[in-house]
VEXDREN-2710 file (C-alpha; in Angstrom, 1 decimal):
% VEXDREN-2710
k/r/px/py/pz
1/UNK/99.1/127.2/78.3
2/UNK/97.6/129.0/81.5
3/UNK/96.0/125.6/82.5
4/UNK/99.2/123.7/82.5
5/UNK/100.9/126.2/84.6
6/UNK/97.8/125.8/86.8
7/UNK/98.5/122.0/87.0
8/UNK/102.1/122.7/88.2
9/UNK/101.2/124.8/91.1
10/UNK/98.7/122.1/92.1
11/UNK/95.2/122.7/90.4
12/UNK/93.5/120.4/89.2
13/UNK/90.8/121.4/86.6
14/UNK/87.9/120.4/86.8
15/UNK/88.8/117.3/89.4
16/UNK/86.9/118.2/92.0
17/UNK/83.9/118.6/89.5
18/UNK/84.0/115.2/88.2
19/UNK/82.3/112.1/89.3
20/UNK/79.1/111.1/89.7
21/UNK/76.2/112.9/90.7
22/UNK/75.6/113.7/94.0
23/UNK/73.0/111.7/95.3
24/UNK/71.5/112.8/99.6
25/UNK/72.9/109.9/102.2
26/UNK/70.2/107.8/103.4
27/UNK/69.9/108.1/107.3
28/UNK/71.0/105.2/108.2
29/UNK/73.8/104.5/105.0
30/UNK/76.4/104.0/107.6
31/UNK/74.1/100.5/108.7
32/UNK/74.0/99.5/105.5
33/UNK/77.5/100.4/104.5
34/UNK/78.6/98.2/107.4
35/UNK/76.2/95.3/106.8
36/UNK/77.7/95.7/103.3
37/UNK/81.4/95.0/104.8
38/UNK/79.9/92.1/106.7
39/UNK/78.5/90.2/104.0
40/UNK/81.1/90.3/101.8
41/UNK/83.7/89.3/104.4
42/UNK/81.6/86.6/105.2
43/UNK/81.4/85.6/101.7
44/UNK/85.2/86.1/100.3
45/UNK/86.7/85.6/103.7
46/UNK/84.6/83.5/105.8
47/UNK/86.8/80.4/106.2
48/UNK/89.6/82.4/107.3
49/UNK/87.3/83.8/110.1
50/UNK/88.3/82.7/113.6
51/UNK/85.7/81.7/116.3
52/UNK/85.7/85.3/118.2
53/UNK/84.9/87.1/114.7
54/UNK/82.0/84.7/113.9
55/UNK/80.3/85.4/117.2
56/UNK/81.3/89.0/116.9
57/UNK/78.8/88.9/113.5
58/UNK/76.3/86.6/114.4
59/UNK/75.5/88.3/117.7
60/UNK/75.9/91.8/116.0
61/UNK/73.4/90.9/113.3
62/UNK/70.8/90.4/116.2
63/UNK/71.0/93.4/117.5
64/UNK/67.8/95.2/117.6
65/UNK/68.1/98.4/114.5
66/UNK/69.0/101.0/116.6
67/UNK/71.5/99.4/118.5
68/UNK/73.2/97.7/115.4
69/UNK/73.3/101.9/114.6
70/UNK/74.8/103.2/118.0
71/UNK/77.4/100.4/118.0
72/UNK/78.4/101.2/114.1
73/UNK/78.4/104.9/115.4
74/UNK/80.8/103.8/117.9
75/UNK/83.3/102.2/115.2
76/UNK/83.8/104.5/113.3
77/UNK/84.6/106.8/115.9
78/UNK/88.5/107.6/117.2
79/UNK/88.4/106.4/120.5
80/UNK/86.9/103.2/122.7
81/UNK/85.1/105.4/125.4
82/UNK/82.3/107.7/125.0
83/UNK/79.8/109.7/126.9
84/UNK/76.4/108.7/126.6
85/UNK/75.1/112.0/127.5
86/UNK/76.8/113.6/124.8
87/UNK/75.3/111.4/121.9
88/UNK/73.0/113.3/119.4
89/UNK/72.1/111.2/117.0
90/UNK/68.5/112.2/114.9
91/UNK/67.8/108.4/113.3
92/UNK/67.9/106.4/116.5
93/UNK/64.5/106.7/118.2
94/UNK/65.6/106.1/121.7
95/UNK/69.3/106.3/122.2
96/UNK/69.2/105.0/126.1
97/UNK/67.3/102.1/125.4
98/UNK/69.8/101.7/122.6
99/UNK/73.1/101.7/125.3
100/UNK/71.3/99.5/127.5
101/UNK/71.2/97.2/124.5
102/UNK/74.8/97.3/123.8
103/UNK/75.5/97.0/127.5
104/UNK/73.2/93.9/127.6
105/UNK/74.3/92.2/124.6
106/UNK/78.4/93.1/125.7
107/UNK/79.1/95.2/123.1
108/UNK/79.8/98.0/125.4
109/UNK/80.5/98.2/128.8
110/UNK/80.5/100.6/131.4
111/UNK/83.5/102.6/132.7
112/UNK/85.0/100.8/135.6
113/UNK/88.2/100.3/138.0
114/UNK/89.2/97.4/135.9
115/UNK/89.5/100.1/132.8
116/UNK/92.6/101.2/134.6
117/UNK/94.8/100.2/132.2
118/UNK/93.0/102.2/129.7
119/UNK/92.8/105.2/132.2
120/UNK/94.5/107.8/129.7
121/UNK/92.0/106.9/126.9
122/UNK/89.1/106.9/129.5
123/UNK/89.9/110.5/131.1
124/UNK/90.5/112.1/127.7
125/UNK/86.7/112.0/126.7
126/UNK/86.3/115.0/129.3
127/UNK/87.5/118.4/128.9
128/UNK/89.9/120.4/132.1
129/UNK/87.3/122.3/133.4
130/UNK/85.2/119.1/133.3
131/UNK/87.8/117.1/135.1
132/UNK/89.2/119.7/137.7
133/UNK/85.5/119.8/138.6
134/UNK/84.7/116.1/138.6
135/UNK/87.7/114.5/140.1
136/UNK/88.3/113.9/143.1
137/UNK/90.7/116.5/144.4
138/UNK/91.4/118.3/147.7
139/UNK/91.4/122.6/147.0
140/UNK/95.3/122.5/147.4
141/UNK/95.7/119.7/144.6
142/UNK/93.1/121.4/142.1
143/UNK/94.7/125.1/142.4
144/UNK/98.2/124.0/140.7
145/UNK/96.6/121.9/138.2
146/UNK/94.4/124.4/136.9
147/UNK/97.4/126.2/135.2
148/UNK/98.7/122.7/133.9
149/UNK/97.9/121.2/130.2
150/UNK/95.2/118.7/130.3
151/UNK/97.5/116.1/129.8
152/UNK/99.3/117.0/133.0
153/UNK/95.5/116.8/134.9
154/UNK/95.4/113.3/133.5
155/UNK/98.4/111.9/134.9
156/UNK/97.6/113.3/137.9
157/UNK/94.8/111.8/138.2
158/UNK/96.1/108.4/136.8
159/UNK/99.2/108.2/139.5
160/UNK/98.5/110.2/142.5
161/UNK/94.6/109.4/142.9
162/UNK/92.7/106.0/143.7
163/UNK/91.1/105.2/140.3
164/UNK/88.0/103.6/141.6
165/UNK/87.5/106.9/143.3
166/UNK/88.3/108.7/140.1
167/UNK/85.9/106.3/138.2
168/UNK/83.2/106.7/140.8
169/UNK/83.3/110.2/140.3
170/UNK/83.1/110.8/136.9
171/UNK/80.1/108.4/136.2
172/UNK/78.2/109.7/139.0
173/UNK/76.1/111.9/137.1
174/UNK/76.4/110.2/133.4
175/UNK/77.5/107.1/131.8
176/UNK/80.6/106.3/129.9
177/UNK/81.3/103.3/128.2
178/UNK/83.9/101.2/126.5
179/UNK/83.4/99.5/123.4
180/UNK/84.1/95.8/123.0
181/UNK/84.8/94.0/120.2
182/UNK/87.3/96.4/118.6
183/UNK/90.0/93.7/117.6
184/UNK/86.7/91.8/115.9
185/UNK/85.6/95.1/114.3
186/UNK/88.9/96.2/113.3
187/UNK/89.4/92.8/111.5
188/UNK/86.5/92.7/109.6
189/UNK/87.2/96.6/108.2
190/UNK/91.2/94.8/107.6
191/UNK/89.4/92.1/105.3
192/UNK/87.2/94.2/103.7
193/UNK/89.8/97.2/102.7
194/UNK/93.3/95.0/102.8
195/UNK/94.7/98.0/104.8
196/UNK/94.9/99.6/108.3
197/UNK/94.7/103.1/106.0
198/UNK/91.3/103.2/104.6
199/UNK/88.5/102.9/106.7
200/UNK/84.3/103.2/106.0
201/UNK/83.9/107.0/104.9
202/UNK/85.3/105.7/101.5
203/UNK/81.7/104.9/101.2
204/UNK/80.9/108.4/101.8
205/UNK/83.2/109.5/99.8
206/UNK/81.7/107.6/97.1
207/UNK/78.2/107.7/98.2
208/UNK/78.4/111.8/97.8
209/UNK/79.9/111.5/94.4
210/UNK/83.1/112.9/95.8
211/UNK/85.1/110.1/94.3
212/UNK/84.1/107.7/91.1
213/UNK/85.2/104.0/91.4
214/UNK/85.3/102.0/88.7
215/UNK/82.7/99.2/88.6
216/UNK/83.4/95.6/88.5
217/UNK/81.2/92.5/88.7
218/UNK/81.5/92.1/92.5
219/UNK/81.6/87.7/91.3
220/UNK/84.8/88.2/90.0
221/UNK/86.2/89.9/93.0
222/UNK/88.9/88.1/94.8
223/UNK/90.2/87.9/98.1
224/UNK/93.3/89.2/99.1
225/UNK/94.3/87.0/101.4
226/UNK/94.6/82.9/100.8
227/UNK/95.0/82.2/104.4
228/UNK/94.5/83.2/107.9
229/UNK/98.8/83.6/108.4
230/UNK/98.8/85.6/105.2
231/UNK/96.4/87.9/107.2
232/UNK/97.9/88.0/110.9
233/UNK/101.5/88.7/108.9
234/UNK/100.2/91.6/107.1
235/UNK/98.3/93.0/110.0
236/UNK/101.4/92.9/112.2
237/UNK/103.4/94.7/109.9
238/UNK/100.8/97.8/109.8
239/UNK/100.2/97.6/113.8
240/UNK/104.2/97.3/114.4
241/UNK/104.5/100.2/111.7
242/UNK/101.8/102.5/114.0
243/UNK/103.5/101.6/117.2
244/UNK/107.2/102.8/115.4
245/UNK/105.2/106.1/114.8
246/UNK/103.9/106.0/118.4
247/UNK/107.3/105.9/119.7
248/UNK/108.4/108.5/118.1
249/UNK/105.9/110.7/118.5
250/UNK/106.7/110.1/122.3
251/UNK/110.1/111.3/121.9
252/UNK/111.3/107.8/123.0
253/UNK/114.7/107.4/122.7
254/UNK/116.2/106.4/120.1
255/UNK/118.3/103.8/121.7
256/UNK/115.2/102.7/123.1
257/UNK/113.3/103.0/119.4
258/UNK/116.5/100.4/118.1
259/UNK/116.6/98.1/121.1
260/UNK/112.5/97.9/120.5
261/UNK/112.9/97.0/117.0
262/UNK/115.4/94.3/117.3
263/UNK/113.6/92.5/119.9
264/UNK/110.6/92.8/117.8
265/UNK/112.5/91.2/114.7
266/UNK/114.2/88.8/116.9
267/UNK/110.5/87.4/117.7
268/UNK/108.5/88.0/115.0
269/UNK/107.6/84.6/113.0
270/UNK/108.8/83.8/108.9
271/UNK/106.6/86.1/107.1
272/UNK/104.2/84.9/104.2
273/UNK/105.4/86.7/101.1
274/UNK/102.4/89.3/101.2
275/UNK/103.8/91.0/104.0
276/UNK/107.4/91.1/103.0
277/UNK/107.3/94.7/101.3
278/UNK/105.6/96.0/104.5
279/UNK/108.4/94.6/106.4
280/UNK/111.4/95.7/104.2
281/UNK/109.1/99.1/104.1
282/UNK/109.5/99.6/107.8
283/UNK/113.3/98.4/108.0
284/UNK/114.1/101.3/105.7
285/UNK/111.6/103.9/107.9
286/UNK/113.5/102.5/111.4
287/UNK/116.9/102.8/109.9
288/UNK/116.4/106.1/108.4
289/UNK/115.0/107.3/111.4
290/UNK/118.5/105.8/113.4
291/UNK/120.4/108.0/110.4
292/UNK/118.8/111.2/111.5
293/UNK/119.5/110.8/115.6
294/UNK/122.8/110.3/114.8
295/UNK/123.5/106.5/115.3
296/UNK/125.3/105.2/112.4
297/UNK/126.3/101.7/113.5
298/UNK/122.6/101.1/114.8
299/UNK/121.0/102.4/111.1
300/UNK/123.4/99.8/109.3
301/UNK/122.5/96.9/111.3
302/UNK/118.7/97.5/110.9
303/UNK/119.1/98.5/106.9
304/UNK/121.1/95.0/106.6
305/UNK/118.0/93.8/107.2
306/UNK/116.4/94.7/104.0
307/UNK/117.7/95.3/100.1
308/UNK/114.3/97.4/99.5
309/UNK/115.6/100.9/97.9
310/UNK/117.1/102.9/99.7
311/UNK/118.8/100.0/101.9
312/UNK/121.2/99.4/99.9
313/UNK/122.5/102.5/99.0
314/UNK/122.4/103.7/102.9
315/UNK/124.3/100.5/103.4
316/UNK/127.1/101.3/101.4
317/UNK/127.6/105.2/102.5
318/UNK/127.6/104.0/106.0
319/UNK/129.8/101.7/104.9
320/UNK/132.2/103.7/103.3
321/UNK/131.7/106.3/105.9
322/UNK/133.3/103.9/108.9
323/UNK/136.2/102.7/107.2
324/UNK/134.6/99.3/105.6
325/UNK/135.7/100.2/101.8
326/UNK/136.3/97.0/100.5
327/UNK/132.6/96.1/102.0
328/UNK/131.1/99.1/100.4
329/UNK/132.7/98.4/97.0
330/UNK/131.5/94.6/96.9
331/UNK/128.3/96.2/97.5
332/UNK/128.2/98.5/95.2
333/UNK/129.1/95.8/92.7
334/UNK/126.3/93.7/94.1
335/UNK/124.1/96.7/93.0
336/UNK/125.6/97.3/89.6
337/UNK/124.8/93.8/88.6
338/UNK/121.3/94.2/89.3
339/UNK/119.5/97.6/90.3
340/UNK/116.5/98.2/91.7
341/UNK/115.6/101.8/90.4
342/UNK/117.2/104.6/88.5
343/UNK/118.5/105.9/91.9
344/UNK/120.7/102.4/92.6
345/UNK/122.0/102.0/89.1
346/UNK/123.3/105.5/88.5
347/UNK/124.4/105.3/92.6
348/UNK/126.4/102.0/92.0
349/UNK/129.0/103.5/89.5
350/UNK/129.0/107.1/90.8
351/UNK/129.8/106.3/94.2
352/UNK/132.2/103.3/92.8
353/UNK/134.5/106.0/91.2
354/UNK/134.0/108.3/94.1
355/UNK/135.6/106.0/96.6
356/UNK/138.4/104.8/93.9
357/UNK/139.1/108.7/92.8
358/UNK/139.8/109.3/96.1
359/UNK/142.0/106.2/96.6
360/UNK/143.7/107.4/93.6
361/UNK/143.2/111.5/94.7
362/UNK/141.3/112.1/91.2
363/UNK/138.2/114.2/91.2
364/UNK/135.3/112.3/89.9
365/UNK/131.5/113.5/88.9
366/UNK/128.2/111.8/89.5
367/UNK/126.5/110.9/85.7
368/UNK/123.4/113.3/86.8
369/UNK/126.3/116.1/87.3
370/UNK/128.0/115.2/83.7
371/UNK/125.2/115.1/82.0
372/UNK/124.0/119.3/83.5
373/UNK/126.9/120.2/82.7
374/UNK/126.7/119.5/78.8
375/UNK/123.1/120.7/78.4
376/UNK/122.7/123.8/76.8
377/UNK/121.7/126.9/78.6
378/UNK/119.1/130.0/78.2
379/UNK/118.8/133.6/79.3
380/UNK/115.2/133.9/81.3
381/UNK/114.5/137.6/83.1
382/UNK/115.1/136.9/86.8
383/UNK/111.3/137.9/87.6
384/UNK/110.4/133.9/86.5
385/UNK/112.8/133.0/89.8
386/UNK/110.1/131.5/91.8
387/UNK/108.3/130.2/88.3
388/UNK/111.1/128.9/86.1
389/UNK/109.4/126.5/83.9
390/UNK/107.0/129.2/83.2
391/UNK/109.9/131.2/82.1
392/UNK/111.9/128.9/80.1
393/UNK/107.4/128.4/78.2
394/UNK/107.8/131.6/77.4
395/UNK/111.2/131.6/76.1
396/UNK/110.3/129.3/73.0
397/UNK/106.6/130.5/73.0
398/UNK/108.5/133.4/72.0
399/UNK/110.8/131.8/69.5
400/UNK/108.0/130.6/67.5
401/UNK/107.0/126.9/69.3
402/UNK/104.6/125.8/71.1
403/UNK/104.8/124.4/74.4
404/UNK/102.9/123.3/77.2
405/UNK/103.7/121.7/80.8
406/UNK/104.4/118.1/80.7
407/UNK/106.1/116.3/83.2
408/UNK/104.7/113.0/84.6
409/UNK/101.1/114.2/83.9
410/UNK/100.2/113.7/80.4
411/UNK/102.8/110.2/80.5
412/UNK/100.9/108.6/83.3
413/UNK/97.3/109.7/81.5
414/UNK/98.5/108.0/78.5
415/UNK/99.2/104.7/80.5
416/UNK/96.2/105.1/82.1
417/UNK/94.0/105.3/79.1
418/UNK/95.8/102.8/77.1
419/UNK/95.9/99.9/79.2
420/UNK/92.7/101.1/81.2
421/UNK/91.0/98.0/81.2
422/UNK/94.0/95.7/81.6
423/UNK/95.1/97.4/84.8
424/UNK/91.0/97.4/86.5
425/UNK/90.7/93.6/84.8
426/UNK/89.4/91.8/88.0
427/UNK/90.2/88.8/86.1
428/UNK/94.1/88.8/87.1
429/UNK/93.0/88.5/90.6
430/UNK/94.5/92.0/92.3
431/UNK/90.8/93.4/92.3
432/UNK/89.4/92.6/95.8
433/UNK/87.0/95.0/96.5
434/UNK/84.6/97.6/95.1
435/UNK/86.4/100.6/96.4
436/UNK/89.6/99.7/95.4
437/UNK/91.5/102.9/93.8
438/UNK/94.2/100.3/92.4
439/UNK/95.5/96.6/91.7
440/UNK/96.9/95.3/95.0
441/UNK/100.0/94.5/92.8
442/UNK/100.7/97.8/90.7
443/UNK/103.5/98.8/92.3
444/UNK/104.9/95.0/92.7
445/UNK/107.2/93.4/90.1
446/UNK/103.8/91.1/89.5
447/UNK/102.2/93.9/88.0
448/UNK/104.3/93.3/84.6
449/UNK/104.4/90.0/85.1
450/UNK/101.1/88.7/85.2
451/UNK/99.6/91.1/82.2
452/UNK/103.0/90.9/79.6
453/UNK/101.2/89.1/77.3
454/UNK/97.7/91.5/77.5
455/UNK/100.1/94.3/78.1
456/UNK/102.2/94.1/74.4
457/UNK/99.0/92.4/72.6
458/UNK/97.2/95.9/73.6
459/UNK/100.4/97.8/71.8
460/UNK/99.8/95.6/69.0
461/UNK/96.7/96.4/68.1
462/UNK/97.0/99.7/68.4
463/UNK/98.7/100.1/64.3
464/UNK/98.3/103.1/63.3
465/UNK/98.0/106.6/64.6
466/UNK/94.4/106.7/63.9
467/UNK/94.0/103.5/66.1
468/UNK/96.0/105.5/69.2
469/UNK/93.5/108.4/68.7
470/UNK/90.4/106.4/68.4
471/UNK/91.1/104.2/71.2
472/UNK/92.9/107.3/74.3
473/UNK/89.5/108.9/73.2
474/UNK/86.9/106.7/73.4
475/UNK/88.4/105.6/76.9
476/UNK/88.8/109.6/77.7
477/UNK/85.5/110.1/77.2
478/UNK/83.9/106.2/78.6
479/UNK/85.6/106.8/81.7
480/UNK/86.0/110.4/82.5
481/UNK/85.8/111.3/86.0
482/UNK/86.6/107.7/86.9
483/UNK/89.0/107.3/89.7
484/UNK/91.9/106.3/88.3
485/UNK/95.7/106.4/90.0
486/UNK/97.6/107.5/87.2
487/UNK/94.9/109.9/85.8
488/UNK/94.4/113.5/86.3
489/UNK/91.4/114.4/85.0
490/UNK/90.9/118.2/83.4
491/UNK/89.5/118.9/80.1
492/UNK/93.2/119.7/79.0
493/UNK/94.4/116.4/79.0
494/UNK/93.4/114.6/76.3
495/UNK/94.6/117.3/73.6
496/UNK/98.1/117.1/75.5
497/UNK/97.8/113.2/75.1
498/UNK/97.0/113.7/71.4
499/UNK/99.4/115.8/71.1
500/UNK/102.6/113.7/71.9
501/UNK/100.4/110.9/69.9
502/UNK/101.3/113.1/66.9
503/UNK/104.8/113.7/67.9
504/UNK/106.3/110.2/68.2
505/UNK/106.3/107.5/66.2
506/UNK/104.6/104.5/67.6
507/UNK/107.2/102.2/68.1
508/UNK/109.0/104.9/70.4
509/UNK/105.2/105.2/72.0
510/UNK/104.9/101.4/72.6
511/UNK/108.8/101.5/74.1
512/UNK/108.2/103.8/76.7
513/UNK/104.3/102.7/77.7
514/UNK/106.2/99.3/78.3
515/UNK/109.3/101.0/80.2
516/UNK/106.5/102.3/82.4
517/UNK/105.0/99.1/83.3
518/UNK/107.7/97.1/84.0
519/UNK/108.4/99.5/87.3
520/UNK/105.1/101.4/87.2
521/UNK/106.6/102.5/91.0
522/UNK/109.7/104.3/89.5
523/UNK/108.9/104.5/86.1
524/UNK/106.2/106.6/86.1
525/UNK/107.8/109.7/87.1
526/UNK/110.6/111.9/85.9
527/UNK/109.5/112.5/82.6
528/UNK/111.2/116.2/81.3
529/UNK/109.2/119.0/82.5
530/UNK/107.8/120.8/79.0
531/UNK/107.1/119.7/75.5
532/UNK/108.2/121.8/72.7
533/UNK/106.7/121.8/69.5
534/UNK/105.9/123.7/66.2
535/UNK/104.7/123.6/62.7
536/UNK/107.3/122.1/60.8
537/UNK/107.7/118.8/62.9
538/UNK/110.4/119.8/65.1
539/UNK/109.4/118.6/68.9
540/UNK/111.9/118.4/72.1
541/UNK/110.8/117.2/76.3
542/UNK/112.8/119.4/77.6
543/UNK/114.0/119.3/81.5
544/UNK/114.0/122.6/83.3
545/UNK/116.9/123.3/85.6
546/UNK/118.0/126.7/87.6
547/UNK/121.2/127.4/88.4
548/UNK/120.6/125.6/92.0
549/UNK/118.6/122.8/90.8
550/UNK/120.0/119.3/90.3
551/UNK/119.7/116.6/87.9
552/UNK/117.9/113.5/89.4
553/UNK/118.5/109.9/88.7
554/UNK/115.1/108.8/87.4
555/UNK/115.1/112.1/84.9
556/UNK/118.7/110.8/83.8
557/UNK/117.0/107.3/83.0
558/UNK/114.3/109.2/81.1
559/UNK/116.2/111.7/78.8
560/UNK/118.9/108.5/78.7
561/UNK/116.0/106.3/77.4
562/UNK/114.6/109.0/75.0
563/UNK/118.3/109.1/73.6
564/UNK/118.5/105.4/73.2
565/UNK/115.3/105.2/70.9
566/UNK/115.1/108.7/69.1
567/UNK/113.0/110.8/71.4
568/UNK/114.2/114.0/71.4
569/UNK/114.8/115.5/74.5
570/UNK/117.4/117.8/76.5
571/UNK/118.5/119.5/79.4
572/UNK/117.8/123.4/79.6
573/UNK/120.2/125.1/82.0
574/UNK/118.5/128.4/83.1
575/UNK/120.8/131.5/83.4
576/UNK/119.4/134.3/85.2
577/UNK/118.8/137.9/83.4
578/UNK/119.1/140.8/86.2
END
């Protein structure tokens, strides 16, 4: 039982132990990584390349080797600007002939006035000391700034000094340079990953055996873009998504933040349907952000931009909460009639009777609160306070039952090992690279969609007990250490898996596999937080709750589902024991 406490607090056994074995990076893997990225780009993606991207690869691939190096270097570093001088790099023979290659060819260029523009990034590669020494300041200007933040130094520089000056002093003993072909660069790496979130130490990651992909036949990877708007739309969202964050990391205000975004959705163009969950992603992350600075009527006007969860739902509380009540009840309706998750359904007719009770001055109670308050309770001795679930173990290890901590972990390994293959089958078209940790569709409605028919004809075969055993083991033990999104490995988790195998009957099994995939987003967590077991048959997921914890929407759906085909499970109120 330790282990599944273990699990709870957030160790993993055996995780970081898993994987393939570690093999030493080649000096140069970097090159080749990137040379990878290239060809296959070129390959899946190369009528979508524009002009500027084509030149950026052709004249990159004749590069002399060391400078095709430096340059790769230089991508995969934060930053455009860098000091030459402070390179230290062992596999590139002669790293000056190597800049003046770059220089040469354009792929770098060196610091000058026309960088001004770029004069933040630019100054920021030197330290204080380095600048209060290098710039060109009178004793009377350099005396005050040497108590100031960097930061301060630099906008000094940048607004009260001539930046040719400043340029021509810095450089005057070393060279920076600038990178070029960063949108090029950027765009290939966007092809390659899908993403503006991974980026080329995947391949370390991989390359070191710190992560196990699963292997496809790279001639059945697809690409995951059809067309060169699908692409551009995508990419905005994640660039217009970064400068949000920007902003706020500025402290811009928040007036500001709205009046940006408006004018920004005013002009974007009609969005390809691949960007669309980006988009209603960000309506929800601007309008929550309006929420919390305390502008109401701005947050509803951006969240009636989307119906993405939790739109909606904000929606009708700011609704309600300025005096539009018949609005906020037609809404709720609207949501009632078709929910997106858990969260909206239960929301819908909780909030519905919340603004009719008080129309009609009755007291009403959310379904999550009615069902708490019928579940039965336990004594547990208040030294479990910070560790309740390890209490409420005990409690029925010491009546005689097993039990062991559940929660979303052993549910999602099931899924995973069950339809293993269907959801890595790079047949369906969501596999578009090697790397890839999951389906570009698994959280999309597509996901259930596309693979029904594999999905139930998988649940069909497996007949018998002895068919859910044989087949959760075989892939247990084919793919362990695997990456895999909905699988924690540990040594632990197979038993736990064959475990609830043995509990339930497999039409209940196939229900709630099938449950999961139709929302794999929502549906694959809120599962109760122990199973309960013992020798005669008798079995119960059971839901921890203290006597300050609360009852969430997507555990209601569970427990509600469980009811609805036979699975037992229940609600265990804890009641302290001083």
């Amino acid at each position: 039982m330790i282990v599944f406490l273990l699990y709870k607090c957030g160790f993993h056994p055996l995780y970081s132990m898993v994987g393939r074995q570690k093999t030493p990076l080649t000096p140069r893997y970097y090159l080749d990584n990137f040379r990878y990225v290239l060809d296959f780009v070129k390959r899946l993606y190369g009528n979508l390349l524009n002009d500027s991207e084509w030149n950026f690869i052709h004249r990159f691939e004749a590069l002399p080797l060391d400078a095709q190096c430096l340059y790769v270097r230089f991508s995969n570093r934060k930053g455009l600007f860098f000091r030459t001088n402070k390179l230290q790099y062992n596999e590139i023979t002669d790293l000056s002939a190597s800049v003046n290659a770059l220089i040469d060819a354009g792929f770098v260029e060196r610091l000058s006035a026309h960088h001004e523009i770029m004069g933040e990034a630019a100054l920021s590669v030197f330290t204080k000391p380095e600048l209060l020494n290098l710039l060109p300041l009178e004793p009377e200007e350099s005396r005050p700034l040497a108590k100031e933040k960097k930061e301060s130094v630099v906008r000094y520089a940048l607004h009260e000094l001539d930046f040719a000056e400043v340029v021509t002093s810095l450089t005057t003993h070393e060279t920076v340079v600038k990178m070029n072909f960063e949108a090029e660069g950027m765009m290939v790496k966007y092809l390659f990953f899908g993403n503006r979130g991974s980026n080329m130490t995947e391949f370390v990651v991989r390359d070191l055996g710190m992560v196990n992909f699963e292997r496809y036949d790279e001639s059945k990877l697809t690409a995951r873009f059809r067309t060169r708007k699908e692409v551009e739309d995508k990419l905005l969202i994640s660039l217009t998504n970064e400068e949000f964050y920007d902003l706020k990391e500025a402290e811009t205000p928040a007036d500001d933040i709205y009046n940006w975004f408006l004018n920004w959705n005013e002009t974007r163009p009609e969005l390809t349907e691949i960007a669309i969950p980006g988009y209603q992603k960000l309506v929800c992350r601007v309008g929550a952000f309006l929420e919390r600075q305390k502008l109401p009527d701005q947050a509803l006007a951006v969240y009636e931009l989307s119906d993405r969860v939790p739109a909606r739902e904000r929606r009708v509380r700011l609704l309600f909460k300025n005096g539009s009540v018949e609005e906020a009840l037609a809404l709720c309706d609207e949501i009632a009639v078709s929910p997106l998750n858990a969260e909206e359904r239960y929301f819908a007719t909780d909030f519905r009777e919340k603004i009719l009770g008080l129309s009609e001055k009755k007291r009403t109670r959310k379904a999550t609160t009615r069902f708490l308050s019928d579940a039965e309770s336990v004594n547990i001795p208040a030294a479990y306070r910070h560790h309740v679930e390890a209490g409420v173990m005990n409690y029925y290890l010491e009546n005689d039952f097993d039990a062991a901590f559940t929660e979303n972990y052993p549910w999602r390994g099931l899924f995973g090992l069950v339809f293993w293959d269907i959801i890595y089958d790079a047949n369906v078209s969501a596999i578009h690279h090697p790397l890839q940790r999951a389906p570009s569709d698994f959280y999309l409605p597509d996901f259930y969609l596309k693979r029904e028919d594999l999905l139930k004809k998988r649940l069909t075969e497996l007949d018998t007990k002895d068919d859910w055993r044989r087949h959760v083991g075989r892939m247990f033990n084919a793919k362990y250490g695997i990456t895999n999104v909905l699988v924690d490995w540990s040594d632990e988790l197979l038993g736990l898996v064959q475990q609830m195998i043995e509990l339930l009957d497999i039409e209940q099994l196939r229900l709630i596999l099938l449950e999961m995939a139709r929302n794999v987003r929502e549906h694959t967590r809120g599962f109760p937080d122990l199973l309960i077991w013992n020798d005669q048959g008798d079995y119960s997921f059971v839901e921890v709750k203290s006597p300050t914890d609360h009852l969430g929407p997507q555990q209601l759906h569970w427990l509600e589902f469980f009811q609805t085909i036979g699975v037992q499970g229940k609600v265990v109120r804890v009641i302290w024991e001083l």
